[in-house]
C-alpha positions in Angstrom: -22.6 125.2 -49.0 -23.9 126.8 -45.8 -27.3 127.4 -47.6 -27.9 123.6 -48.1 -30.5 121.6 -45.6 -29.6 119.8 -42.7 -30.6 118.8 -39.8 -27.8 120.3 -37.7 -28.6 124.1 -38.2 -25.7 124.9 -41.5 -25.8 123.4 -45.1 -22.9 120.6 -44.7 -21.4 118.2 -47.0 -23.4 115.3 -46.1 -26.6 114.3 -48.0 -28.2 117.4 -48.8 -24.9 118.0 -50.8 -25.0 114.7 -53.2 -28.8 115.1 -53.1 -28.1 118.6 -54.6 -25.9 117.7 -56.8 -28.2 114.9 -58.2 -30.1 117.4 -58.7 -28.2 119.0 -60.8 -27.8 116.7 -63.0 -31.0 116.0 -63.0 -32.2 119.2 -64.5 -29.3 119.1 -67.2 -26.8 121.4 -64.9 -22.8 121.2 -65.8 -21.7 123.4 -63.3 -22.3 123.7 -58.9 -20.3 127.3 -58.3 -19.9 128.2 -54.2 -19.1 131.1 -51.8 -15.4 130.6 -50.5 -15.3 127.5 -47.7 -12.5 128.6 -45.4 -13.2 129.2 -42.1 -15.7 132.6 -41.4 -14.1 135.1 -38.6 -15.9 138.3 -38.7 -19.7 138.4 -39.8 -19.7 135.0 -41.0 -18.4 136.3 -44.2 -16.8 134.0 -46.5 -14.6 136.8 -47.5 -13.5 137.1 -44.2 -11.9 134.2 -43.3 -9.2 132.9 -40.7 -7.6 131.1 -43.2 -7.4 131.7 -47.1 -6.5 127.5 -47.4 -8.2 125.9 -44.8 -11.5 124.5 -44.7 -14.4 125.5 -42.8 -15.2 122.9 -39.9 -18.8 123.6 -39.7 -19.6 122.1 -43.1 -18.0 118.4 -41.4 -21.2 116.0 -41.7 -21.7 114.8 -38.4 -23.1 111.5 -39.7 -20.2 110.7 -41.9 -18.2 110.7 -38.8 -21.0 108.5 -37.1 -20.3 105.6 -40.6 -16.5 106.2 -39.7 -16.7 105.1 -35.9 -15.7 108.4 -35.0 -18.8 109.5 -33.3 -21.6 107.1 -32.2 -25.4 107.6 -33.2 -26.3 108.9 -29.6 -23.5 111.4 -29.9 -26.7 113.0 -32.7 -29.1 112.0 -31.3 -30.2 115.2 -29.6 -29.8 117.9 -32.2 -30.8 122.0 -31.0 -34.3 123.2 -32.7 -32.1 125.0 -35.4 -33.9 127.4 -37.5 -34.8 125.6 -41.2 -34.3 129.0 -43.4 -31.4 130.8 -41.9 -28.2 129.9 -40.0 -27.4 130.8 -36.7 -23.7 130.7 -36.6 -23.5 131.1 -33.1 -25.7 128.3 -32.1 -24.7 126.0 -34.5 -20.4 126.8 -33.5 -21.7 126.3 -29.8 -23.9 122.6 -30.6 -20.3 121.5 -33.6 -17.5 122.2 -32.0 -17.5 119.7 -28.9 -18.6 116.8 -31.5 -15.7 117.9 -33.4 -14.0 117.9 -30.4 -15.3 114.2 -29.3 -14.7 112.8 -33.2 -10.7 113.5 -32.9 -10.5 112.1 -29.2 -11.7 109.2 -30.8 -9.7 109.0 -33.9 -6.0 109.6 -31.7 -7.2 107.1 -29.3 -8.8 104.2 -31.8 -7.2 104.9 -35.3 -5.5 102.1 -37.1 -1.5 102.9 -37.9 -2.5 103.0 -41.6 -5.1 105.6 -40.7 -2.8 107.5 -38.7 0.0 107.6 -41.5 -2.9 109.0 -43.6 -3.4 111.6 -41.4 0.2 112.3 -41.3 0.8 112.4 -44.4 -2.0 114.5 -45.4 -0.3 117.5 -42.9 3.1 116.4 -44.8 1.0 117.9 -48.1 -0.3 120.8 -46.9 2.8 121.7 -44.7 3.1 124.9 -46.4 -0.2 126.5 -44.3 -2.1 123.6 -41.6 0.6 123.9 -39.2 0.4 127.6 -38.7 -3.5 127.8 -38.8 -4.0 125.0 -36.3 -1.3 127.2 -33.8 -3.2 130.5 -34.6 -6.6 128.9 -34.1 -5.4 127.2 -31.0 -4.2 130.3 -30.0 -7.3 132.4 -30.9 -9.3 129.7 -29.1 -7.1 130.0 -25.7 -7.5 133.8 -25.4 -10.7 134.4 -25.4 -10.9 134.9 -29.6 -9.2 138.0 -29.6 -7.3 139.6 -32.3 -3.7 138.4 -32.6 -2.4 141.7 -32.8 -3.4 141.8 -29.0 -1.9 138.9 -28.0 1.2 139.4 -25.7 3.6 140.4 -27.5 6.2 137.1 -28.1 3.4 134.9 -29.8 1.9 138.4 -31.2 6.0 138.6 -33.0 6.2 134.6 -33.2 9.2 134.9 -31.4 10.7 131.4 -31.8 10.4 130.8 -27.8 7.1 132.0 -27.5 5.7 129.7 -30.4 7.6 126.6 -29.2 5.9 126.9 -25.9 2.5 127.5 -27.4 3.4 124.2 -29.3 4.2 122.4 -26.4 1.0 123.9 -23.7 -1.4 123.3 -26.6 -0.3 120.4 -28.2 -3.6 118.4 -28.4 -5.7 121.2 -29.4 -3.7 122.4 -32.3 -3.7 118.6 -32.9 -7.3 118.5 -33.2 -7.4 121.7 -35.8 -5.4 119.7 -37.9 -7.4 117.1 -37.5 -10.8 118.7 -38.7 -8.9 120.1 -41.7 -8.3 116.1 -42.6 -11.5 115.4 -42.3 -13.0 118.4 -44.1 -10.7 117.7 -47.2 -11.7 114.1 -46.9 -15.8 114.3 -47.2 -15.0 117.5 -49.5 -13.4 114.9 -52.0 -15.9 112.3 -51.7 -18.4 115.1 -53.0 -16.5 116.0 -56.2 -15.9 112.3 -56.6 -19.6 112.1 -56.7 -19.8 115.2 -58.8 -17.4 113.9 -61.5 -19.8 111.2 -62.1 -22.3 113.1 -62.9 -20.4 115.2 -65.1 -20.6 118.4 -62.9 -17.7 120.7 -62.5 -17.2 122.5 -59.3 -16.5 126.4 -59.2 -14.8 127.7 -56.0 -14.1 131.4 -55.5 -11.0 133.1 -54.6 -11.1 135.9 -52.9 -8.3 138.9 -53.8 -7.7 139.9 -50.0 -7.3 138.1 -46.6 -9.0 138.4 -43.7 -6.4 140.6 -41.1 -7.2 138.9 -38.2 -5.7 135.3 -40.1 -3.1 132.5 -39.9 -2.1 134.1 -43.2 -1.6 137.6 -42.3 0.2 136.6 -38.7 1.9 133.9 -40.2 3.1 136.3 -43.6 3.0 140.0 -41.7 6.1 140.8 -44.0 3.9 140.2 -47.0 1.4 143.3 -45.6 1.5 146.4 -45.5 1.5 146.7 -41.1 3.1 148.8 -38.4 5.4 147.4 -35.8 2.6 145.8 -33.7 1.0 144.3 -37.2 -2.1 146.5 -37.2 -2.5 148.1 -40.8 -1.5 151.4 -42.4 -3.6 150.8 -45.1 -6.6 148.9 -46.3 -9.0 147.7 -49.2 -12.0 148.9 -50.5 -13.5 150.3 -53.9 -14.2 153.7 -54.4 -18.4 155.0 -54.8 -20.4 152.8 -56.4 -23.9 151.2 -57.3 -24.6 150.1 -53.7 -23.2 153.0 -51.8 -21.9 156.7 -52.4 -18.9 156.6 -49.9 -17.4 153.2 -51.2 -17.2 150.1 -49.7 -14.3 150.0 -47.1 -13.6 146.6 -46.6 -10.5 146.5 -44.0 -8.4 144.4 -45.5 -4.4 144.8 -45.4 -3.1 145.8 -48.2 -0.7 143.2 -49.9 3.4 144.5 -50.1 3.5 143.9 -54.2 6.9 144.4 -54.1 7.7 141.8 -51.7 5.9 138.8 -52.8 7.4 139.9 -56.7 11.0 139.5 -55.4 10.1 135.8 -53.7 8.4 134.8 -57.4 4.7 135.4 -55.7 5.4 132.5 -54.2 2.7 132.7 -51.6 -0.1 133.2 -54.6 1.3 130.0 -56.2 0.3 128.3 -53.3 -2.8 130.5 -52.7 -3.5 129.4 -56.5 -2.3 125.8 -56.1 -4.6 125.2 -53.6 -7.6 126.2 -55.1 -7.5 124.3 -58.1 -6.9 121.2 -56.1 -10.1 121.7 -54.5 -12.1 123.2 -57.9 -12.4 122.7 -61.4 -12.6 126.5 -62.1 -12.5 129.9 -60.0 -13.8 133.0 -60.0 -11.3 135.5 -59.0 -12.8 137.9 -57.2 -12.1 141.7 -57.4 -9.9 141.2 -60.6 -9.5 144.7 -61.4 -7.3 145.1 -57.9 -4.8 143.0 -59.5 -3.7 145.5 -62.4 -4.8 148.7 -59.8 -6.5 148.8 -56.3 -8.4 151.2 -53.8 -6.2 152.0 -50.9 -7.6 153.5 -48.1 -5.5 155.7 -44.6 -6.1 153.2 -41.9 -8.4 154.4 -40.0 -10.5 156.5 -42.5 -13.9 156.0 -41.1 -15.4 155.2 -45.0 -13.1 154.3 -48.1 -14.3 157.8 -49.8 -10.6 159.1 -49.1 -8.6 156.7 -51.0 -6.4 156.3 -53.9 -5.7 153.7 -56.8 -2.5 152.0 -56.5 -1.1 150.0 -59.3 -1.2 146.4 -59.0 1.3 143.7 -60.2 -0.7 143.4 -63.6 -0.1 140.6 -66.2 3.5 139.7 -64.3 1.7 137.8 -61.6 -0.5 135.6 -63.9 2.4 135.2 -66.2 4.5 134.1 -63.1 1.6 131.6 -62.1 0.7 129.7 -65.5 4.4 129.4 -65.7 4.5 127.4 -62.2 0.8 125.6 -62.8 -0.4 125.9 -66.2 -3.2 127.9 -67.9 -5.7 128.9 -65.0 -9.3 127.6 -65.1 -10.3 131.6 -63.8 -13.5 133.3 -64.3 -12.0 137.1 -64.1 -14.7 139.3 -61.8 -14.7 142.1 -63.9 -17.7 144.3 -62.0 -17.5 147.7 -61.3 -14.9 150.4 -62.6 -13.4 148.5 -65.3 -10.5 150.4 -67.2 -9.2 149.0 -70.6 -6.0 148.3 -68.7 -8.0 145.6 -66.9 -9.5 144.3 -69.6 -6.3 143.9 -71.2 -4.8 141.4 -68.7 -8.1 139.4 -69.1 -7.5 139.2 -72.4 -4.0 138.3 -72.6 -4.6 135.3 -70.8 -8.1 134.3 -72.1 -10.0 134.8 -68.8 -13.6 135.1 -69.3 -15.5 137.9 -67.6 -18.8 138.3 -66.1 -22.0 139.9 -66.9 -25.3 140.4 -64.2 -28.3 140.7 -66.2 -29.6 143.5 -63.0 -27.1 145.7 -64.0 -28.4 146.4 -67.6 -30.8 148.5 -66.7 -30.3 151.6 -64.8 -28.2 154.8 -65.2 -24.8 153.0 -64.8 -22.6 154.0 -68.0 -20.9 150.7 -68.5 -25.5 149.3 -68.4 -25.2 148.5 -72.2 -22.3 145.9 -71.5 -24.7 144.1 -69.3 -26.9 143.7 -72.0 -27.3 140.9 -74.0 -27.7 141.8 -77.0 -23.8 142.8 -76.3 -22.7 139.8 -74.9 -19.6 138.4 -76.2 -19.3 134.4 -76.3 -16.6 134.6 -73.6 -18.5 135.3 -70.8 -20.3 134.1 -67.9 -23.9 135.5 -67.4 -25.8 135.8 -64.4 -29.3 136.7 -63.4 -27.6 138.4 -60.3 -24.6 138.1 -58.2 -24.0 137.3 -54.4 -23.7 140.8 -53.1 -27.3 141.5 -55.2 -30.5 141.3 -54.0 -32.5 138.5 -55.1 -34.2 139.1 -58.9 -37.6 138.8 -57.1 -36.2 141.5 -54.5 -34.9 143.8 -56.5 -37.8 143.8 -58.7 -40.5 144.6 -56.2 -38.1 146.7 -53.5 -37.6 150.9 -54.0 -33.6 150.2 -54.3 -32.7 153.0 -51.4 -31.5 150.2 -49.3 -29.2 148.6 -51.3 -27.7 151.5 -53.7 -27.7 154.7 -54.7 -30.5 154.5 -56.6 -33.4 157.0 -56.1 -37.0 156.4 -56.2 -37.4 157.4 -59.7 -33.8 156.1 -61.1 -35.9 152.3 -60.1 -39.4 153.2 -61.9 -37.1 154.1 -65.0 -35.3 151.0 -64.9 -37.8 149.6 -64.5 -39.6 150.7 -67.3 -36.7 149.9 -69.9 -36.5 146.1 -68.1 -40.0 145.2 -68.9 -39.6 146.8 -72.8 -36.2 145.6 -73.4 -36.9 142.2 -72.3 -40.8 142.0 -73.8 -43.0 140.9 -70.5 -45.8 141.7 -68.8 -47.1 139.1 -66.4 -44.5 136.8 -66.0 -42.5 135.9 -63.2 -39.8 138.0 -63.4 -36.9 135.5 -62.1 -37.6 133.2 -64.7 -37.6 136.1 -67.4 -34.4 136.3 -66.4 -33.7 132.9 -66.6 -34.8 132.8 -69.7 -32.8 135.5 -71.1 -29.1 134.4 -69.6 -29.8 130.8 -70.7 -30.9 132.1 -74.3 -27.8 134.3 -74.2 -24.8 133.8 -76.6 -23.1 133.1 -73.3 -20.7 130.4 -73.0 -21.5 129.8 -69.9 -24.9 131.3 -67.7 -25.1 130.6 -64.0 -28.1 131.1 -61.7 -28.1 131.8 -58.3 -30.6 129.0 -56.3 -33.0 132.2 -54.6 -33.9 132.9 -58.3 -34.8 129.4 -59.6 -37.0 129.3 -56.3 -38.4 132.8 -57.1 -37.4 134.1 -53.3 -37.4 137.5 -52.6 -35.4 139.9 -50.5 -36.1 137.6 -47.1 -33.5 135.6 -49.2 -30.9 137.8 -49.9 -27.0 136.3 -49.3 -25.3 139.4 -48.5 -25.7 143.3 -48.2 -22.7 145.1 -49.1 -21.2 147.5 -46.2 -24.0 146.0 -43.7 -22.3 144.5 -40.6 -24.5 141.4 -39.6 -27.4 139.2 -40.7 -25.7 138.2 -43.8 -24.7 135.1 -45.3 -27.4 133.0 -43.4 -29.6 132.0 -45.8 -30.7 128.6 -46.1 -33.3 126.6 -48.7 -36.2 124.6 -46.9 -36.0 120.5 -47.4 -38.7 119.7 -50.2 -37.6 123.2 -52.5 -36.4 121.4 -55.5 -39.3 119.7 -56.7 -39.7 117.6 -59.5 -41.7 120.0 -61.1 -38.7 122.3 -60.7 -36.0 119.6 -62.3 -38.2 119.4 -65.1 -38.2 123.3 -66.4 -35.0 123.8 -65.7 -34.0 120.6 -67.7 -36.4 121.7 -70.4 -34.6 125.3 -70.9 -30.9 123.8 -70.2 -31.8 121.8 -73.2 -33.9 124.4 -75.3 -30.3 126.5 -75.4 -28.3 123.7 -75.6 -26.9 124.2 -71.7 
């Protein structure tokens, strides 16, 4: 959503959104899959977040709020010179947050009773996790945005006195937090209102881990794996792989299995329920952790020096569907993928994925990306979020983003232009093409490769620090001449 236009410097859910999702429609699309929307903490990653249920505050349409009364057209009028092809989290946090501010001033000091009840009762819904994440963000926002785990030590413990005076000292900001989440959920529903009539389906993404620095983690430290002062003895990551030889070490904490098995996983009920309120399907991201994960020492400076770990397997999703039903999950079956893994995601009739840029190099599981191998089950991509762009991985040496060499990229390249029979086409819609002519149930595109962008484009470079997940498309991108082809080839493979 962040990648959208707008005129205040991040992709919101304002115009741009129903003008994208028109068109959609428009060029015969079924399904709008997005990054996670929870709040970003470090990087600006969306798998990062301070909260695994909340919303993200910067994707609030400032002009909605000017229809609602809540802000007044001069409160806009003077907007920053964002940049139109990248965001600048920074600025934009720094230009957002006192309107956000201004818009629940306004709304505690005007709002009708009826639109106060509805405030109230939408906390009373989502009691389980708003009130802790508008204390820690409060709380976070009061000291300076550092780390809970160096907050003094009472609120650090949630001693009971220490958290009723925070309560009480910072009442009207933690107000406010809850506040924004009520409006986020609000305009968020208005969209997939507006999706639903145009018979798209939204796809969120559920990210396996949480963020340590989190409402979830401070709020749930028994449900971690932490040391007295809640810092972690162990974290996530995945062992070598196609975009670097020492692994990716991610930081997370890793989850106490045991724990949330002998409360009924109730905390991933909720983590689940959630979701699916918000989306019509999900892909579960890092599936194979749930039947065995990479656990890495704390403090190990790369995840080289870790171990796998079994996972709660089939008894967590069996727990689930037997709380909420079958589960609308896309299983994100990438990287070492064991037959145990595949098992689960059989059992329960989760589809897997497939990312066409992975069929051609030395990888031993390439021929499963092929797809001439491709099962109906399965959702195929051109590339994936963590990839470069089609255009960009076509034209670039490969040294920067895996451990490919020189010549492992001239051979793959090679066997790409035979296997798939072209010469001088553009190569993003070759692969276009050849995912939408797939046996595929389902074939998803990311937007940099139906605009043919290249690397300048790219959403996210695994075990990179900064500069990711900025990207934004320029106002005037999806042309007409653009709806047409794409409606064209949805239709030619009966998309």
């Amino acid at each position: 959503m962040t990648s959208l236009p707008s005129a205040f410097g991040i992709g919101d859910l304002g115009e741009s959104a129903f003008d994208f999702a028109e068109f959609l429609a428009a060029s015969g699309h079924k399904i709008w899959q997005v990054l996670p929307l929870n709040p970003t903490g470090f990087g600006d990653s969306p798998y990062q977040c301070f909260s695994a249920f909340a919303g993200n505050p910067l994707l609030i349409d400032p002009r909605t709020l000017c229809g609602q009364g809540l802000l007044s057209s001069s409160d806009v009028a003077q907007v920053p010179d964002f940049p139109v092809d990248r965001v600048d989290y920074e600025s934009v946090t720094n230009y957002k947050k006192p309107l956000l501010h201004l818009a629940a001033r306004n709304f505690f000091r005007d709002a009708s009773q009826q639109q106060k009840a509805d405030f109230d009762s939408f906390c009373r819904q989502n009691g389980s996790w708003i009130e802790d994440f508008a204390l820690f963000m409060a709380c976070k926002y009061h000291r300076d945005q550092v780390m809970w785990t160096r907050w003094e030590p009472g609120l650090r413990d949630r001693n009971p006195e220490a958290i009723g005076q925070v309560k009480r000292d910072l009442a009207s900001e933690i107000q406010a937090y809850e506040f924004w989440q009520y409006i986020f959920f609000q305009q968020w529903q208005n969209l997939k209102s507006r999706c639903h009539e145009l018979g798209i389906r939204l796809m969120g993404d559920i990210p396996i881990y949480v963020a340590h620095d989190s409402a979830d983690v401070w709020s749930h430290r028994e449900l971690f794996h932490l040391d007295e002062k809640g810092r972690p003895t162990a974290v996530a990551g995945v062992p070598p792989d196609y975009f670097s030889a020492t692994g990716q070490l991610w930081g997370n904490p890793i989850y106490r299995w045991d724990l949330l098995a002998h409360s009924g996983y109730s905390w991933w009920i909720e983590r689940f329920r959630a979701s699916l309120a918000m989306f019509d399907l999900a892909r579960l991201d890092h599936f194979r952790g749930f039947e065995a994960y990479w656990e890495v020492p704390a403090g190990s400076p790369t995840a080289a020096n870790g171990r796998w770990v079994k996972g709660p397997g089939a008894e967590l999703f069996r727990v689930v569907e037997s709380v909420l039903g079958e589960l609308p999950i896309v299983a994100e079956n990438l990287g070492v993928i064991t037959a145990e893994v595949e098992a689960i995601r059989h059992q329960f009739g989760f589809p897997g994925m497939s990312l066409l840029q992975f069929a051609f190099g030395n990888d031993p599981q390439g021929p499963s990306f092929r797809p001439h191998n491709y099962g109906r089950e399965l959702v195929a991509y051109t590339g994936g979020h963590d990839n470069d762009t089609t255009v960009g991985w076509w034209t670039s040496s490969g040294e920067t983003d895996s451990v490919r060499t020189p010549e492992d990229v001239q051979k793959e390249r090679r066997f790409a232009r035979a296997y798939l029979g072209f010469e001088d086409q553009r190569v993003n819609w070759v692969f276009i093409r050849t995912v939408l002519a797939s046996v595929a149930d389902t074939a998803i595109i990311p937007l940099q490769d139906v605009l043919g962008l290249g690397s300048e484009a790219r959403m996210n470079l695994p075990g990179s620090i900064s500069g990711n997940w900025r990207w934004r498309f320029k106002p005037g991108a999806l042309t007409e001449e653009l709806t047409q082809r794409l409606k064209e080839m949805n239709s030619m493979y009966d998309r």
